[in-house]
Every structure is written in C-alpha cells, then in structure tokens.
C-alpha positions as CSV (number, residue, x, y, z in Angstrom):
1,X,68.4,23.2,-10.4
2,X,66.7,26.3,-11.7
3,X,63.5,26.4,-13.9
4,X,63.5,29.6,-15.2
5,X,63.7,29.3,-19.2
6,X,66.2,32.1,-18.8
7,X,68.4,30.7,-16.0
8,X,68.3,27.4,-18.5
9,X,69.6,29.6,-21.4
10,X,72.5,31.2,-19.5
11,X,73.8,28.0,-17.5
12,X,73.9,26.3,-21.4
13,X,75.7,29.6,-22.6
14,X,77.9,29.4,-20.3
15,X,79.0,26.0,-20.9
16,X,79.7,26.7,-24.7
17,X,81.7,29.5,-23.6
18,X,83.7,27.5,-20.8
19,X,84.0,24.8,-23.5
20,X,85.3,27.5,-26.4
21,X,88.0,28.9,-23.7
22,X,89.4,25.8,-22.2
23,X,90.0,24.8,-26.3
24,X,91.9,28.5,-26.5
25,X,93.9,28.1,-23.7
26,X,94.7,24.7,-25.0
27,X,96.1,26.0,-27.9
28,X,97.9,28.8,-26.7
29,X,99.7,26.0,-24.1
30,X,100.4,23.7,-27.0
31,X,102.1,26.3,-30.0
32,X,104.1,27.5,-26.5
33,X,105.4,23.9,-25.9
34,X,106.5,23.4,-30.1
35,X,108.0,27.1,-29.9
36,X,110.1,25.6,-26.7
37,X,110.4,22.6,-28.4
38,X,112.4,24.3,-32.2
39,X,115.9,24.0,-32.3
40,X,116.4,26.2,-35.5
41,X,115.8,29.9,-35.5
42,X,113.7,29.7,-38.9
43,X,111.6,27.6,-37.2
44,X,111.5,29.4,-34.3
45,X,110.9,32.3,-35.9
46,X,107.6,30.8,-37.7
47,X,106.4,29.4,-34.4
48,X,106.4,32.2,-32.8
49,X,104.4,34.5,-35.6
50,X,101.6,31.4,-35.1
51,X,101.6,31.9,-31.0
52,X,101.6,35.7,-31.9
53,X,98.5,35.2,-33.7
54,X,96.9,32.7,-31.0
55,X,97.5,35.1,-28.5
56,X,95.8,38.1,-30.0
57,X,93.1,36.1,-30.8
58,X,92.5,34.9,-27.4
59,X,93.1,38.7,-26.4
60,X,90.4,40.0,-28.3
61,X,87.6,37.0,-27.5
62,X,88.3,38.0,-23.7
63,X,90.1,34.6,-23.2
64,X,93.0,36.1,-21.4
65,X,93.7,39.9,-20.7
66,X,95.8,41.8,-22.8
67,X,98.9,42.3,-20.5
68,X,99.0,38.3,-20.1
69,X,99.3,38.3,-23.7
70,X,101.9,41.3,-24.1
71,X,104.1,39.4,-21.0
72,X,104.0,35.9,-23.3
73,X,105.2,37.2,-26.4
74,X,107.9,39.2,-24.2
75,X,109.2,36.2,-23.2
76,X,108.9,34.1,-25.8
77,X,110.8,36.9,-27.9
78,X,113.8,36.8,-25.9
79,X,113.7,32.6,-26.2
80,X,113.9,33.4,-30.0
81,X,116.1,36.0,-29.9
82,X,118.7,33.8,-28.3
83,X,119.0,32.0,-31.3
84,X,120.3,34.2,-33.3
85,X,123.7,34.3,-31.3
C-alpha cells in the first residue's frame, strides 16, 4: 500500500473516475437496450436523439473514443431507419 500523500490522492481519484465511467457506460448500454426494445418509429426516433446525446457526452468526458461513438449511432441509425419502411 503506498504512503505517499500523493500516491493516496491519485489511487482515490482514480476510483471516482472508474466509478463515474462504469455509471456512463451503464447508461449508454441501457438507452441502447430501450432503443432495441421501441416498436414504433416515433419512439424510436426519440430514443435514439437521447443515446445520441449519451454518446457525445461520454465522447467528450473521454469515456469512450469518438469512432466508438460515430460506429454506434451508425448502427443504431440504420435499426431506426428500418422503420420507416
């Protein structure tokens, strides 16, 4: 176990920051699943603005990279798209 006061401060840093990107994943995961999940394309197309704006966040706080991100909405577009055949 380190004793350094400033060993202490990054190992509790860290945590926070393993806690607050585990949450953002969690999220992203979930709005995916109720996007899967819609069976109208109103509600489909709502779902996805919400994931849109889940993912960007995550993007910018350096949760996930940004071509992660830009391959997600890809293919959550084309699930949307499909219902407006």
């Amino acid at each position: 176990m380190p004793y350094h006061k400033s060993c202490l401060k990054v190992i509790r840093r860290s945590e926070k920051a393993r806690i607050r990107n585990n949450q953002m994943k969690s999220r992203i995961t979930t709005a995916i699943k109720k996007l899967r999940a819609t069976k109208s394309k109103e509600t489909a197309e709502k779902a996805l603005k919400a994931v849109y704006s889940i993912l960007d966040k995550a993007v910018k706080t350096n949760v996930i990279h940004r071509n992660n991100s830009a391959n997600k909405k890809s293919a959550l577009s084309k699930i949307v798209k499909k219902f407006e055949k």
